[in-house]
C-alpha positions in Angstrom: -10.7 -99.4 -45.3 -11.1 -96.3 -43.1 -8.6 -97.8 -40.6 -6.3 -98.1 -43.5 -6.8 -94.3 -44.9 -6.6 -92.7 -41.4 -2.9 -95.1 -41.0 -1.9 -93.1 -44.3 -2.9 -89.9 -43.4 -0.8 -90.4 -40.1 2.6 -92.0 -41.9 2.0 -88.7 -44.6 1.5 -86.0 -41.7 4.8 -87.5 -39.9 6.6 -87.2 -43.4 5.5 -83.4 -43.9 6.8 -82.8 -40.2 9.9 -84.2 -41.0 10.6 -82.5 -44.5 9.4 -79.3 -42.7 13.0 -78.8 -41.2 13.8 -78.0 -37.3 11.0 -75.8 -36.6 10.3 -74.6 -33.1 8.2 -72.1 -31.4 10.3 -68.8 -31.9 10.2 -69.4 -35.8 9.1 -66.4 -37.5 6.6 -69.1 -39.9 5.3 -70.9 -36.8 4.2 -67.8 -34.8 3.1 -65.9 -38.3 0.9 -68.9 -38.8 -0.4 -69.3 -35.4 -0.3 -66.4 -34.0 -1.9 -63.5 -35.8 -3.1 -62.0 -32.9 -1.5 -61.4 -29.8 -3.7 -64.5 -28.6 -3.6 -68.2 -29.4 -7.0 -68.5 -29.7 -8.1 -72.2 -29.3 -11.5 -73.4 -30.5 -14.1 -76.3 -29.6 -17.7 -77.0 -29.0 -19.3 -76.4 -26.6 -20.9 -77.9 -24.4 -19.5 -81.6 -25.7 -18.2 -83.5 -23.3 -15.1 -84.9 -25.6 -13.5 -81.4 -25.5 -14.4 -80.1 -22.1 -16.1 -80.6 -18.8 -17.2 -78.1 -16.0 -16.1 -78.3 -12.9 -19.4 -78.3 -10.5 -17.6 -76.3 -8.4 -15.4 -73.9 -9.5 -16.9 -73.4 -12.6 -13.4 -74.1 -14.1 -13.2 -76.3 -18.0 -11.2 -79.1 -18.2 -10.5 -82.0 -20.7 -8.8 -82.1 -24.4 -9.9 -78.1 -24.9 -8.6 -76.0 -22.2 -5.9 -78.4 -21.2 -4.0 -78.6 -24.5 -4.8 -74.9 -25.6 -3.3 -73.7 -22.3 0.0 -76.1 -22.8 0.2 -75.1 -26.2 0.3 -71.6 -25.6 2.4 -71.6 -23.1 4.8 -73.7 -25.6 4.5 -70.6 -28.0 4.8 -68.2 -25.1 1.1 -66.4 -25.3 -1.7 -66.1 -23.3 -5.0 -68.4 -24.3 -8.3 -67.2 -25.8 -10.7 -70.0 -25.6 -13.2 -69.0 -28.9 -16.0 -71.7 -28.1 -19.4 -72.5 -30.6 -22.2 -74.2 -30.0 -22.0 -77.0 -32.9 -19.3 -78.2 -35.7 -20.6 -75.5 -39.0 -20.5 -72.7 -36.7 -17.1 -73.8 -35.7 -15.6 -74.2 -39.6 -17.5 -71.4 -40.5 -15.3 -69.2 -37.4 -12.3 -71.1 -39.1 -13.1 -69.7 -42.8 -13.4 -66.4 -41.0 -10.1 -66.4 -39.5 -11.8 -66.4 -36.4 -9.7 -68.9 -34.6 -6.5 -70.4 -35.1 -5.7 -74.0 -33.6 -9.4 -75.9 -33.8 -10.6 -79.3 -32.2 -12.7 -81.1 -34.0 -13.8 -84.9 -35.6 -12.0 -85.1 -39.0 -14.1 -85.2 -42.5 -13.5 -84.4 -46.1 -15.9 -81.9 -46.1 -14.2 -80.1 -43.3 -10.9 -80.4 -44.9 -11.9 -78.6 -47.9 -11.5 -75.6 -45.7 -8.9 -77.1 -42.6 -5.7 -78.2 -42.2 -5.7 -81.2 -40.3 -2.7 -82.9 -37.7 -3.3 -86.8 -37.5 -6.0 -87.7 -35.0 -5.6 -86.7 -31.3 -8.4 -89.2 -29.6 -10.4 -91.8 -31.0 -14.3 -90.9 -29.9 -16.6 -93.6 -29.8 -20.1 -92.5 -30.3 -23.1 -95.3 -29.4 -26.6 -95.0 -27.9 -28.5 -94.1 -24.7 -31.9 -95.6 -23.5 -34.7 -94.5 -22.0 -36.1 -95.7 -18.9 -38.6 -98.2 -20.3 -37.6 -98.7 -23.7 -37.0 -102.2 -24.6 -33.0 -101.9 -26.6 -30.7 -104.4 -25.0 -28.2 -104.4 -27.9 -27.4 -101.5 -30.8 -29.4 -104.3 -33.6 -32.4 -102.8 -31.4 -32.4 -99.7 -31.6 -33.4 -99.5 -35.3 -37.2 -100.6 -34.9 -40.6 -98.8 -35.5 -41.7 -96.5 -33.4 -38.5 -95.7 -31.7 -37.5 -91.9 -32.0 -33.3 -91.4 -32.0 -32.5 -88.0 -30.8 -29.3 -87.0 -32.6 -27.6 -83.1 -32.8 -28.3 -82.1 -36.2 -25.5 -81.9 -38.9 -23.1 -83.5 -36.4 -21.0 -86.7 -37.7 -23.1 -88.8 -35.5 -26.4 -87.4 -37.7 -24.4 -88.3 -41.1 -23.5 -91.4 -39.6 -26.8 -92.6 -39.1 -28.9 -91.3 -41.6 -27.9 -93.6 -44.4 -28.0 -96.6 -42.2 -31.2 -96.2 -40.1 -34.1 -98.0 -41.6 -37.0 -98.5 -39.2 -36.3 -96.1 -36.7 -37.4 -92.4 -36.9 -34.2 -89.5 -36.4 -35.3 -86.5 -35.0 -32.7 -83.7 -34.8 -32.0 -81.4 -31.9 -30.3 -77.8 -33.0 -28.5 -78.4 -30.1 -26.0 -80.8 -27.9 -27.8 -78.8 -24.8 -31.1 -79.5 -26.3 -30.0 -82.9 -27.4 -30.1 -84.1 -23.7 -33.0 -82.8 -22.8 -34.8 -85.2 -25.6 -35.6 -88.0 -22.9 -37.2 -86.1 -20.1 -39.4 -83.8 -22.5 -40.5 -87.4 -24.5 -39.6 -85.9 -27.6 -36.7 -89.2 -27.9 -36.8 -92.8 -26.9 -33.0 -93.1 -27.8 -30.0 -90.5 -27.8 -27.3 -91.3 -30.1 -24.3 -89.2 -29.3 -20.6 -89.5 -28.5 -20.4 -91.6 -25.0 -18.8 -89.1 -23.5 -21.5 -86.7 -23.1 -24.4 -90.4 -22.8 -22.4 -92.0 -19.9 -22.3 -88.3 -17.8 -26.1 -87.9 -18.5 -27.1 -91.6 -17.8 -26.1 -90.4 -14.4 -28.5 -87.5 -14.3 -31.7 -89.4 -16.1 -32.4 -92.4 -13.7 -33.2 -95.9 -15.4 -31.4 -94.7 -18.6 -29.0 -96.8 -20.4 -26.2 -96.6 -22.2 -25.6 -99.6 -24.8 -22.5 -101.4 -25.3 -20.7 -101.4 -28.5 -20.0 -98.1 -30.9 -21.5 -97.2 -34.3 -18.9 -94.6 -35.2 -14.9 -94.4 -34.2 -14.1 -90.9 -34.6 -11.0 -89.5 -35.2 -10.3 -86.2 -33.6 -7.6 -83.8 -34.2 -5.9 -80.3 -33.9 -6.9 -78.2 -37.5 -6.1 -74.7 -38.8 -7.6 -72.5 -41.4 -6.4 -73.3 -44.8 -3.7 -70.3 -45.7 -1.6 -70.5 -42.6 2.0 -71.2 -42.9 2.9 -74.9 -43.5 5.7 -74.4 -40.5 2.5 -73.8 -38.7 0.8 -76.2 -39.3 4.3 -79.3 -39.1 5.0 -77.2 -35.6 1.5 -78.5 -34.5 1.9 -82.0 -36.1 5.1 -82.7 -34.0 3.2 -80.9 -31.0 -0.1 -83.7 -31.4 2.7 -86.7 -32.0 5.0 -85.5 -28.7 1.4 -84.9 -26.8 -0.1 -88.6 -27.2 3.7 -90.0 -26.5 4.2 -88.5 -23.3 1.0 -88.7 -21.7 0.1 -85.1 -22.2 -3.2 -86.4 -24.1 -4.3 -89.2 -21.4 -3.9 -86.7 -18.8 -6.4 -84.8 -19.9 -9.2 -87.0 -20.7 -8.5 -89.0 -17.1 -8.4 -85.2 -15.5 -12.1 -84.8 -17.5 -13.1 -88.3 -16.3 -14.2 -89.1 -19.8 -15.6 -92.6 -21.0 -15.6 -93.4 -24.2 -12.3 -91.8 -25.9 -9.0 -93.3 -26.2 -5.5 -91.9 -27.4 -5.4 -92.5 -31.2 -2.6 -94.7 -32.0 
């Protein structure tokens, strides 16, 4: 059923492209839309590892949030302005605001009552990571007494699980940075996260795990405000299409290294 909706949504969003007319980056609609200041400025979470990384030694981001947002600006012909938030409400809230104006970010009714979504970038899977010692071979056992799941609270990952978790205790972490330190402080048995972020911190937390199999495909896409132009918002639905078709959208998650995502279809 979900599959099916998300197919619609994309056949719709590649109909209001087309009926939009031969829009392109000079248009007075497109830049009024996206461009309000002399900026693009492009916003994600951060730190989550499906929109960016950090370079250990430059310091530099890379992945779906810098890499797009600097080809898309220079697309429009602006400079960037990377506007970064530490979880998804403080992100839409920014977006109510007007405080951003191309967003990244998992798809859901309740943010589109306020966003304009393009069809879905990436596909991230989300899943769980182990402990060192806890007995979980398979997702089925994850959800027993005693075992604490660390999730980032109010995250689609925390509704996700919250209906469906029976025997298992969910304890939320304000945080994605806080988040990962859940295992080494024994506040979590389990993180449940996008894999992403589990696989790069498996790698830091010797003996951990990270399960196979997902419990959530998310959908992520590009979104603005609600009350931009509509040439704005078909200008960034043909710019998401042409970006998975030519590579644009693989070459950033291979230059991140990420794990876990794929180019939504």
């Amino acid at each position: 059923m979900a599959a099916n909706r998300w197919t619609w949504l994309v056949l719709m969003a590649g109909f209001v492209g087309a009926c939009a007319g031969p829009q392109d980056a000079t248009a007075p609609a497109v830049r009024a839309g996206l461009l309000p200041t002399q900026a693009l400025r492009v916003s994600f979470v951060v730190p989550a590892f499906v929109y960016s990384v950090k370079d250990p030694v430059s310091g530099e981001l890379k992945g779906l949030g810098p890499d797009l947002g600097k080809d898309l600006a220079q697309r429009l012909g602006t400079s960037l302005d990377l506007v970064t938030f530490p979880n998804p409400p403080a992100l839409v809230q920014a977006g109510r605001e007007g405080r951003w104006d191309v967003g990244m970010m998992g798809i859901s009714a309740e943010r589109a009552a306020v966003l304009d979504f393009t069809a879905p970038m990436i596909v991230a899977q989300s899943g769980y990571m182990v402990g060192k010692g806890v007995d979980a071979r398979t997702m089925a056992d994850v959800d027993r007494p005693g075992i604490r799941i660390g999730v980032f609270a109010k995250s689609s990952v925390d509704a996700a699980l919250t209906p469906t978790i029976r025997q298992a205790t969910i304890v939320r972490a304000p945080s994605i940075a806080e988040l990962y330190t859940m295992l080494a402080n024994g506040s979590a048995d389990v993180l449940a996260a996008a894999k992403t972020g589990l696989y790069a911190e498996a790698a830091k937390n010797p003996g951990a795990r990270v399960l196979d199999g997902s419990f959530l495909d998310e959908p992520i896409a590009m979104a603005v405000p609600k009350g931009r132009t509509a040439e704005a918002l078909a200008f960034l639905e043909r710019y998401v299409a042409q970006a998975k078709a030519d590579g644009r959208v693989q070459a950033a998650i291979d230059r991140a290294g990420l794990r876990g995502v794929i180019v939504a279809q």
